[in-house]
DSSP file (Angstrom, degrees, kcal/mol; ACC not computed):
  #  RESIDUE AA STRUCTURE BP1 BP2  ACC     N-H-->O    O-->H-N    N-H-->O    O-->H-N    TCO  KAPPA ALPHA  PHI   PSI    X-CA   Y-CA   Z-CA
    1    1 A X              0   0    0      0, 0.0    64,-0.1     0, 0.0    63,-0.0   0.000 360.0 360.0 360.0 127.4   -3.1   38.0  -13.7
    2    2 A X     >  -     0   0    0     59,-0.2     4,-1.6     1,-0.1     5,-0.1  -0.223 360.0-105.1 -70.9-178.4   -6.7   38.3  -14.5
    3    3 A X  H  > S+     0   0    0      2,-0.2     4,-2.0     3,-0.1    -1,-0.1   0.749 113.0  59.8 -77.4 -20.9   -8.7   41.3  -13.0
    4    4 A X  H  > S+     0   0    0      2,-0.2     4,-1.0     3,-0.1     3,-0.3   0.988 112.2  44.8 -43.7 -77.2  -10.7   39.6  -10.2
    5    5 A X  H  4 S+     0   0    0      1,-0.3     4,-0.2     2,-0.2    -2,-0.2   0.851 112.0  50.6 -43.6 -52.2   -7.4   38.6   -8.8
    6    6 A X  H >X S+     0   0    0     -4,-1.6     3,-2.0     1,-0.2     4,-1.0   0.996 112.7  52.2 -53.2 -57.9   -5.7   42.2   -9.3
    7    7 A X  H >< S+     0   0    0     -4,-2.0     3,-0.5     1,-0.4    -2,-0.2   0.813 106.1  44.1 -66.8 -34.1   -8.5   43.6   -7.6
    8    8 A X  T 3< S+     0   0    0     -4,-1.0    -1,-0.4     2,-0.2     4,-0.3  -0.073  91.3  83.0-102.5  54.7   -8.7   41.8   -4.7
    9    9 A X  T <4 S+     0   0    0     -3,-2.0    -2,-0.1    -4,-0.2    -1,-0.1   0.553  95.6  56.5 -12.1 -53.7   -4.8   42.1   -4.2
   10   10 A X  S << S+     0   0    0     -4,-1.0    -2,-0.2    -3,-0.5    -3,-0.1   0.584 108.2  43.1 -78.6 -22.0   -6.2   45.4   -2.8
   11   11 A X  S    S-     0   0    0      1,-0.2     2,-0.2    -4,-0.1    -3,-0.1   0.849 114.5 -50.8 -87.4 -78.9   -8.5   44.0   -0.3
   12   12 A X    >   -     0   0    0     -4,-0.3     3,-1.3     1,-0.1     4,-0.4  -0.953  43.1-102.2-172.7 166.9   -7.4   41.4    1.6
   13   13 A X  T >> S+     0   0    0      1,-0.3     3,-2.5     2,-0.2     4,-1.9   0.863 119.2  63.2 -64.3 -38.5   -5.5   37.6    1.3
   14   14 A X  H 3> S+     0   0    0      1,-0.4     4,-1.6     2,-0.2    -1,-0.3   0.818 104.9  38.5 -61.1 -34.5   -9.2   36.3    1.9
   15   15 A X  H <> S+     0   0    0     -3,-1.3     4,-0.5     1,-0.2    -1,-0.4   0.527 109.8  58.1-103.2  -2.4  -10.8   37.7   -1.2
   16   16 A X  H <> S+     0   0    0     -3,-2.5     4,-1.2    -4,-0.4    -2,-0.2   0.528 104.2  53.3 -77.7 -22.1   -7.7   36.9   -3.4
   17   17 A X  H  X S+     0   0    0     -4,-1.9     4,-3.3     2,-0.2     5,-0.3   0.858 117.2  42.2 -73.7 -44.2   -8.6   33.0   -2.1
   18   18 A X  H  X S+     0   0    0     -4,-1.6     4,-2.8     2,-0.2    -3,-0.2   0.897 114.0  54.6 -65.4 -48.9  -12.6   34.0   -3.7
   19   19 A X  H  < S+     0   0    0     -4,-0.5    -2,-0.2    -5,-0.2    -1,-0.2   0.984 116.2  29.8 -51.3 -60.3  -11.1   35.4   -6.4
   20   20 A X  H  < S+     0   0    0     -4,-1.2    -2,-0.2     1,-0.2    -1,-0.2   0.928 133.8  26.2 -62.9 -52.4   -9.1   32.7   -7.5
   21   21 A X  H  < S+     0   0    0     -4,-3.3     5,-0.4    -5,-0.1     6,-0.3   0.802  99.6  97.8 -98.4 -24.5  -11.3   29.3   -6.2
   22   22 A X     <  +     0   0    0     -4,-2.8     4,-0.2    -5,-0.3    -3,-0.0   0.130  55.9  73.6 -66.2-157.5  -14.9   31.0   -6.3
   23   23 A X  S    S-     0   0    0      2,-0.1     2,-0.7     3,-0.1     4,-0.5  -0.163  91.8 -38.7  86.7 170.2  -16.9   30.5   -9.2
   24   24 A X  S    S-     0   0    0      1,-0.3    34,-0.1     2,-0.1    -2,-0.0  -0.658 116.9 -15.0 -95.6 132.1  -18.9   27.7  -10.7
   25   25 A X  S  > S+     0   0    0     -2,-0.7     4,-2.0    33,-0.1    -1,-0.3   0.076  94.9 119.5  83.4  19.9  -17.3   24.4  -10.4
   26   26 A X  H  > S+     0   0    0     -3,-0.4     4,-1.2    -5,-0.4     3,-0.1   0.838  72.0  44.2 -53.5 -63.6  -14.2   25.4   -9.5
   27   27 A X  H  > S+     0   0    0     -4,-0.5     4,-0.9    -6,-0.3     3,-0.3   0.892 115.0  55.8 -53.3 -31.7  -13.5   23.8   -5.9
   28   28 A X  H >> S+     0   0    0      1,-0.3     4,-1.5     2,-0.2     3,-0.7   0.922 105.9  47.9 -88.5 -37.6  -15.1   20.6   -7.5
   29   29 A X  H 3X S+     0   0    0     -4,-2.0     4,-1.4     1,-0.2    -1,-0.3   0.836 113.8  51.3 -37.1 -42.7  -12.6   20.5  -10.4
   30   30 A X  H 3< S+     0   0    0     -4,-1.2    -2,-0.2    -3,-0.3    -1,-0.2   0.487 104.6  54.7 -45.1 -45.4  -10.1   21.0   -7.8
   31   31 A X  H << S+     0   0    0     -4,-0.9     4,-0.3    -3,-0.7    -1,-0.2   0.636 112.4  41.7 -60.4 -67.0  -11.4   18.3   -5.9
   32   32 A X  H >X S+     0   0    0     -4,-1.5     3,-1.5    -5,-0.2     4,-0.9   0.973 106.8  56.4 -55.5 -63.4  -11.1   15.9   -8.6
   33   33 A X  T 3< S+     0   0    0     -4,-1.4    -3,-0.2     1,-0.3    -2,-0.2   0.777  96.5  70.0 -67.5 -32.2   -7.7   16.8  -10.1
   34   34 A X  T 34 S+     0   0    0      1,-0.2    -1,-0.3    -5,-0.2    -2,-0.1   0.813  96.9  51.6 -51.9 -25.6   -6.5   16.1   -6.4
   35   35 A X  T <4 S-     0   0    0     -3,-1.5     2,-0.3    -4,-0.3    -1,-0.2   0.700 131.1 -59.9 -88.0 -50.5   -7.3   12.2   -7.1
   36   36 A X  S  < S-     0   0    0     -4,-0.9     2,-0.4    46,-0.0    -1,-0.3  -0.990  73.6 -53.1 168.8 177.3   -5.0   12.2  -10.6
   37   37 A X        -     0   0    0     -2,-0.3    46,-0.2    -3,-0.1     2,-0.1  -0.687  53.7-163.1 -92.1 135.6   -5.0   13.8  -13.7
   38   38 A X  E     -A   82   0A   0     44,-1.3    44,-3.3    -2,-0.4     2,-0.4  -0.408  17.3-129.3-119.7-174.5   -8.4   13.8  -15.9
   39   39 A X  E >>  -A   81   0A   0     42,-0.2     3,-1.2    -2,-0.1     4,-1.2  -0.919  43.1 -93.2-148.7 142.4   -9.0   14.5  -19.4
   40   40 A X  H 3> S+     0   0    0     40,-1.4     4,-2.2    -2,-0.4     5,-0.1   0.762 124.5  56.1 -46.9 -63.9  -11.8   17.1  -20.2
   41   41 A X  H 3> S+     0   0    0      2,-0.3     4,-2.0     3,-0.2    -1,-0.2   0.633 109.6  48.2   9.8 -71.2  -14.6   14.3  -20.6
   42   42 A X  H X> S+     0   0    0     -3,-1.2     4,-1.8     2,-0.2     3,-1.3   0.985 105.8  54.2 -40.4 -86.8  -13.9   12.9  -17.0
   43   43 A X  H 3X S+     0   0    0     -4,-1.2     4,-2.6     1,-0.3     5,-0.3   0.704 111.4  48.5 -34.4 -40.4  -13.9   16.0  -15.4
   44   44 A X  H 3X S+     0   0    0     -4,-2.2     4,-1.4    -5,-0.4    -1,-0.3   0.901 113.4  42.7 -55.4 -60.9  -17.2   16.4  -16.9
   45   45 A X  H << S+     0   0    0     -4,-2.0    -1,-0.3    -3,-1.3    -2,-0.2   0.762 117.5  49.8 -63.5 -29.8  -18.5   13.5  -16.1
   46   46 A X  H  < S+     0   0    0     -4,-1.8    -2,-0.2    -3,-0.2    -1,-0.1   0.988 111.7  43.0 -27.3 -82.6  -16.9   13.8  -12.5
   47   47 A X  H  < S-     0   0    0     -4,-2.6     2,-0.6    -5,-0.2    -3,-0.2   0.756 105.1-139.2 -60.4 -27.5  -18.0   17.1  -11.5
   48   48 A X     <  +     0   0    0     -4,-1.4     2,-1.1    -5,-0.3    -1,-0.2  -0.803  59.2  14.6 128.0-133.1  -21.7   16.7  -12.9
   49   49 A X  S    S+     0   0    0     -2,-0.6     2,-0.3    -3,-0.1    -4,-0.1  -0.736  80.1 113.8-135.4 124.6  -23.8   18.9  -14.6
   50   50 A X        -     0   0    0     -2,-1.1    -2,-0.1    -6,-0.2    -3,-0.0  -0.867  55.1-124.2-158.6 134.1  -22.0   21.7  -15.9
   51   51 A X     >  -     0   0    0     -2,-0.3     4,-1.3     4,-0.0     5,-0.1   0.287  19.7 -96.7 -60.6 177.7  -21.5   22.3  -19.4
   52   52 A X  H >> S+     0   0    0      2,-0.2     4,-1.9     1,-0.2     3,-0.8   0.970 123.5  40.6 -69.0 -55.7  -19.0   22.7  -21.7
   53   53 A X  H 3> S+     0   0    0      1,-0.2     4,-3.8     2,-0.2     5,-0.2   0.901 119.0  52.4 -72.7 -43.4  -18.6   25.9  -22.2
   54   54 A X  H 3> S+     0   0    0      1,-0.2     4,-2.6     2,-0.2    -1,-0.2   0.881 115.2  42.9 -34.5 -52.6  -19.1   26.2  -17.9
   55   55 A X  H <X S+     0   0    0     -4,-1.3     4,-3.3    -3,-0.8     3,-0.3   0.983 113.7  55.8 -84.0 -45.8  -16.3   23.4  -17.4
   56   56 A X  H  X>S+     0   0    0     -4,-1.9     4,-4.9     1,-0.3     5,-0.5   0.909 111.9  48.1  -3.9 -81.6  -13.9   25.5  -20.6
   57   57 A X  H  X5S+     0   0    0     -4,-3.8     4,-3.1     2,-0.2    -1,-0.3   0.885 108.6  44.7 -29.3 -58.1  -14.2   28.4  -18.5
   58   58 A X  H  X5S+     0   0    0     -4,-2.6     4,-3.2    -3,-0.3     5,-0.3   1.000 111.2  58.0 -62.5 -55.3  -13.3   27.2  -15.0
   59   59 A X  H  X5S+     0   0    0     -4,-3.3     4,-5.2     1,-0.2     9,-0.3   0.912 108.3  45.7 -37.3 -48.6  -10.3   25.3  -16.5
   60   60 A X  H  X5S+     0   0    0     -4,-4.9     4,-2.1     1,-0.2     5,-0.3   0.941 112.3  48.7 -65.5 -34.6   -8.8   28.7  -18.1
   61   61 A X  H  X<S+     0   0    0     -4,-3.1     4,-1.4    -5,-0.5    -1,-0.2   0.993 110.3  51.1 -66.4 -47.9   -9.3   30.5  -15.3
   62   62 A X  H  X>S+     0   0    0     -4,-3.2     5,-2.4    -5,-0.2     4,-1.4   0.964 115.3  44.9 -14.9 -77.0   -7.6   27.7  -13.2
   63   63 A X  H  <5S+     0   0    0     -4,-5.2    -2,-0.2    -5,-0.3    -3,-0.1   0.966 109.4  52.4 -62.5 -47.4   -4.8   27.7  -15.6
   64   64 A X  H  <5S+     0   0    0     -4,-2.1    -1,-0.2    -5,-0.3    -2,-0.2   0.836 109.1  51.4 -10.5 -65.6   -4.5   31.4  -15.7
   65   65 A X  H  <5S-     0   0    0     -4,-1.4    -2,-0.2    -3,-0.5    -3,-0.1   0.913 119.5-114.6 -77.8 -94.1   -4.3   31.4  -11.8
   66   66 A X  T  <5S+     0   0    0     -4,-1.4    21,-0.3     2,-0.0    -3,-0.2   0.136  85.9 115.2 178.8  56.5   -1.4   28.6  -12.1
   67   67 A X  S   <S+     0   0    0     -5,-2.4    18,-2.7     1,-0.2    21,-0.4   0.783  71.4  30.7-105.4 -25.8   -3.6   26.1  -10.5
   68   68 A X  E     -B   84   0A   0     -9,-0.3     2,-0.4    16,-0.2    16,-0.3  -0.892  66.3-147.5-124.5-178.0   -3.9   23.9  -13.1
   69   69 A X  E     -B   83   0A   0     14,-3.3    14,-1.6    -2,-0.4     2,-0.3  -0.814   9.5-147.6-123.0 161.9   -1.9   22.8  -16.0
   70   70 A X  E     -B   82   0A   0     -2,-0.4     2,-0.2    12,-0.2    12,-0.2  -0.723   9.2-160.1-138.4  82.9   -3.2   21.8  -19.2
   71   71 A X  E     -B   81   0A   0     10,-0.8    10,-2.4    -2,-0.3     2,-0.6  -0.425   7.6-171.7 -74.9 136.1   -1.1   19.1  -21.0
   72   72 A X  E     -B   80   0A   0     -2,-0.2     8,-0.2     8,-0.2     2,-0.2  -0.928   8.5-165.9-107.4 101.4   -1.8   18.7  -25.3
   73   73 A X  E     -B   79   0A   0      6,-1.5     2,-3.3    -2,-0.6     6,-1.2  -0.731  26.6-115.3-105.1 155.1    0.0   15.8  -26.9
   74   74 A X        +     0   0    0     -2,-0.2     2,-0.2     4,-0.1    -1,-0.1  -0.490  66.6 121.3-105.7  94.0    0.3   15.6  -30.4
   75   75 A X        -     0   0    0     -2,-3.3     2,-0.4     2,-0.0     3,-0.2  -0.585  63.9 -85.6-124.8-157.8   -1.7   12.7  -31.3
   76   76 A X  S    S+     0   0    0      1,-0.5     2,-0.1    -2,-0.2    -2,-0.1  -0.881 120.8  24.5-153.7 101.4   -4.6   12.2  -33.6
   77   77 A X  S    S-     0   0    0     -2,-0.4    -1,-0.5     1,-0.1    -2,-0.0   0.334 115.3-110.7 -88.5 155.7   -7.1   12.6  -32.3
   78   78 A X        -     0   0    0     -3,-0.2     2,-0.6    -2,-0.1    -4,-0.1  -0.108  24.3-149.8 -56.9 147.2   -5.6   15.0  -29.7
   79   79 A X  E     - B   0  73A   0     -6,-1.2    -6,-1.5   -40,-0.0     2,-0.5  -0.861  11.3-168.8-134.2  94.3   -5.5   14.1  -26.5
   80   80 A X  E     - B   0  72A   0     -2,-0.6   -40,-1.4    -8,-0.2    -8,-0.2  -0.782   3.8-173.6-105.1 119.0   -5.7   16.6  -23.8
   81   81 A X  E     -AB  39  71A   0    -10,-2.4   -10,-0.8    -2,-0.5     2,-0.4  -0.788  13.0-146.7-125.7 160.7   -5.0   16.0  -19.9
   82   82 A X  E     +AB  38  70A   0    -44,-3.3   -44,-1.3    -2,-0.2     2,-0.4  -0.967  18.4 176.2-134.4 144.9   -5.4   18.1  -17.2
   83   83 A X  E     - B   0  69A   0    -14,-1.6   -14,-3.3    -2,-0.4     2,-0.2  -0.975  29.3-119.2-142.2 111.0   -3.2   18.2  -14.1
   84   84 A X  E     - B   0  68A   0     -2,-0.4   -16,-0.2   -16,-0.3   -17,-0.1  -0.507  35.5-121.7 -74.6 142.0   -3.0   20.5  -10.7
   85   85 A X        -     0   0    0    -18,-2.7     4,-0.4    -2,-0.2     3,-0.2   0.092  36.6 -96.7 -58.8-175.5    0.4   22.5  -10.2
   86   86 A X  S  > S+     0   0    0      1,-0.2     4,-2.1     2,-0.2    -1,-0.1   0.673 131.8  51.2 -95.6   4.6    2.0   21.8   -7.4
   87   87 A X  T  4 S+     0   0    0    -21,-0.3    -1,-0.2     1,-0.2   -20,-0.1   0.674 101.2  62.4 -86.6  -8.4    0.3   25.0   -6.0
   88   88 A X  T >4 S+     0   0    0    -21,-0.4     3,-0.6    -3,-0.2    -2,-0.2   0.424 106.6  49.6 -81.0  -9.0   -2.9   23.7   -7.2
   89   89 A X  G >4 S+     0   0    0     -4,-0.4     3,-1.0     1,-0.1     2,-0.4   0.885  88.8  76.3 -63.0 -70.5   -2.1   20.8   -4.6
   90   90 A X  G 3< S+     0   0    0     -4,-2.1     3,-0.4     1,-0.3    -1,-0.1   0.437  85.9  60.6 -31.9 -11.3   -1.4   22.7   -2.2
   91   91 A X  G <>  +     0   0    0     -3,-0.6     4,-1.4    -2,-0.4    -1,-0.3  -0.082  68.7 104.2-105.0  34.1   -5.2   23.3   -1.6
   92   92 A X  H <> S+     0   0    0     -3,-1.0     4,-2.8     1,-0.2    -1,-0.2   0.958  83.2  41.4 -86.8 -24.6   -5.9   19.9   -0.9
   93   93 A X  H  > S+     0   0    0     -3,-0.4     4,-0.8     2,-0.2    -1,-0.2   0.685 114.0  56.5 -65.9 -13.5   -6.3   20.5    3.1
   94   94 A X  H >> S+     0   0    0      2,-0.2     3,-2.1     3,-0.1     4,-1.8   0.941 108.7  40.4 -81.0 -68.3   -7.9   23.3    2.2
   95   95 A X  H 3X S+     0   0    0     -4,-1.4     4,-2.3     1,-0.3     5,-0.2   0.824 110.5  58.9 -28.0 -56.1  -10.6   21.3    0.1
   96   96 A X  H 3X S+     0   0    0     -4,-2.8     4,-1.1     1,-0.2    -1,-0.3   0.653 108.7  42.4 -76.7  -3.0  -11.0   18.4    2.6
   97   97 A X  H << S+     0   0    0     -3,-2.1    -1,-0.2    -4,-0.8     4,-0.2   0.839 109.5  58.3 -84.2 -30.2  -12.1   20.8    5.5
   98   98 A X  H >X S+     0   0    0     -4,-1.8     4,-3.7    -3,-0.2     3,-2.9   0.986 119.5  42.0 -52.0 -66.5  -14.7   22.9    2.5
   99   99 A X  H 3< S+     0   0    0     -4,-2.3    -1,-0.2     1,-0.3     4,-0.2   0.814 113.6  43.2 -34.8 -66.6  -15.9   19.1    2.5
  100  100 A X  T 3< S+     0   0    0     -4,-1.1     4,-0.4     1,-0.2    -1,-0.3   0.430 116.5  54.0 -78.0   3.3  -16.0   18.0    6.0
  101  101 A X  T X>>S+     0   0    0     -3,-2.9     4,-4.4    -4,-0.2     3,-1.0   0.744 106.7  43.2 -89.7 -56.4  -17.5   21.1    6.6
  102  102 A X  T 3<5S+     0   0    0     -4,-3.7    -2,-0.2     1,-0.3    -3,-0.2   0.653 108.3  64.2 -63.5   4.0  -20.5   21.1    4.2
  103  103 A X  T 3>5S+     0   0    0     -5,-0.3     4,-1.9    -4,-0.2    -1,-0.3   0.933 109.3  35.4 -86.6 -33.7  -21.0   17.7    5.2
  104  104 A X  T <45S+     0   0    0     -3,-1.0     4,-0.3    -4,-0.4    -2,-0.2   0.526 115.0  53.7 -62.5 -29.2  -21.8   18.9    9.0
  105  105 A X  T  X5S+     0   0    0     -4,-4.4     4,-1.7     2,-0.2     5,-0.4   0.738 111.5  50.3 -88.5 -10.8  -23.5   22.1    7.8
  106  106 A X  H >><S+     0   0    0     -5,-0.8     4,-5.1     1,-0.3     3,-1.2   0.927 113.2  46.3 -71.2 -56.8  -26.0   19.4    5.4
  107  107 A X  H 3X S+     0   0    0     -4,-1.9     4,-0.8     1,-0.3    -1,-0.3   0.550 112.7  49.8 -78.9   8.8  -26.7   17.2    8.3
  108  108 A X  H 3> S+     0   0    0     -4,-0.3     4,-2.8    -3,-0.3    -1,-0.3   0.788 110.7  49.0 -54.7 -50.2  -27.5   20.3   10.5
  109  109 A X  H <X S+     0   0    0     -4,-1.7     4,-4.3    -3,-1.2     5,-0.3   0.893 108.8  49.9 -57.0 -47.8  -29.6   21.6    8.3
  110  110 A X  H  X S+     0   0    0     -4,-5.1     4,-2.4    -5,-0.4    -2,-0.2   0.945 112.4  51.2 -58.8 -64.5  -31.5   18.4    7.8
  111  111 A X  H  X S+     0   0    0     -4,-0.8     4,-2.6     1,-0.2    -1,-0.3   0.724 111.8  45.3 -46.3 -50.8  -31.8   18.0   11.6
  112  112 A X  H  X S+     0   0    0     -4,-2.8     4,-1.9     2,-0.2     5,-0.3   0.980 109.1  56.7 -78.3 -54.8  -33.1   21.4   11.9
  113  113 A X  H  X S+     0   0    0     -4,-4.3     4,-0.5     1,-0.2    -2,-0.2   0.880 113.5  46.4   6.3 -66.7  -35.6   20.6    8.8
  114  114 A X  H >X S+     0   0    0     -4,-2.4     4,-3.4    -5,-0.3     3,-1.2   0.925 106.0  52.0 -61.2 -65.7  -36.7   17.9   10.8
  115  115 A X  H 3X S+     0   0    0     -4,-2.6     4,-1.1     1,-0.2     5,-0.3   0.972 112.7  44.2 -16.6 -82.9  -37.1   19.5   13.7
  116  116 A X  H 3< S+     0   0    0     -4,-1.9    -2,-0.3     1,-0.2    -1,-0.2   0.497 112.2  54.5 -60.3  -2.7  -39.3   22.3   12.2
  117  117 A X  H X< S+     0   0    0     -3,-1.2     3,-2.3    -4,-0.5    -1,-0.2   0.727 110.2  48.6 -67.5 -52.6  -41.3   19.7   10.3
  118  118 A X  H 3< S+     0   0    0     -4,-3.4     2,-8.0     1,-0.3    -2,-0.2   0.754 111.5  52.3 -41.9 -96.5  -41.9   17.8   13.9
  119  119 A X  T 3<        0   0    0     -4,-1.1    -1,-0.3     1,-0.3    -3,-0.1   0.354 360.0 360.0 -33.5  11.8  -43.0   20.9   15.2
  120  120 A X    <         0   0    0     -2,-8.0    -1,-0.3    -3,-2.3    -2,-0.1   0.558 360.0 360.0 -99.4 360.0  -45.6   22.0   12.6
């Protein structure tokens, strides 16, 4: 278990949830893998722009965490896919409400934007 996770153990379920999914591009790998299993490349191209070393990271930590799995077949050249467990599933209601929420909070925002634009 890394030490984010250990540590909030100690706090509460809510900050083991942070522990585990925050970070950068985490939900949005998450997000993806939910769709099928990608291959580092995809994901890359998926998620955006996030680096290598960025997208490296999230993945280990992922797999660490035993959300996702990281299949290696031995071909030449090697061919590496990457696949959520089936507790890395499990967040897929969780993901489509993060979604359908930050689509409601964008177009709020914009609407208040707007507003305060009118109003100048």
């Amino acid at each position: 278990m890394r030490d984010p996770v250990r540590a909030a153990l100690d706090v509460c379920p809510v900050e083991v949830s942070i522990a585990v999914l925050g970070g950068a591009w985490k939900l949005s790998v998450v997000r993806y893998l939910l769709t099928r299993t990608h291959r580092f490349g995809e994901l890359q191209r998926a998620v955006g722009e996030v680096t290598p070393r960025t997208l490296t990271r999230a993945l280990r930590e992922l797999e660490t965490d035993g959300i996702v799995t990281r299949t290696v077949y031995p071909e030449v050249p090697p061919r590496v896919e990457y696949s959520l467990t089936e507790l890395g599933r499990s967040l897929g209601p969780v993901v489509d409400w993060l979604e359908q929420w930050g689509e409601s909070y964008a177009k709020t925002q914009a609407t208040l934007s707007s507003d305060a634009t009118l109003g100048d």
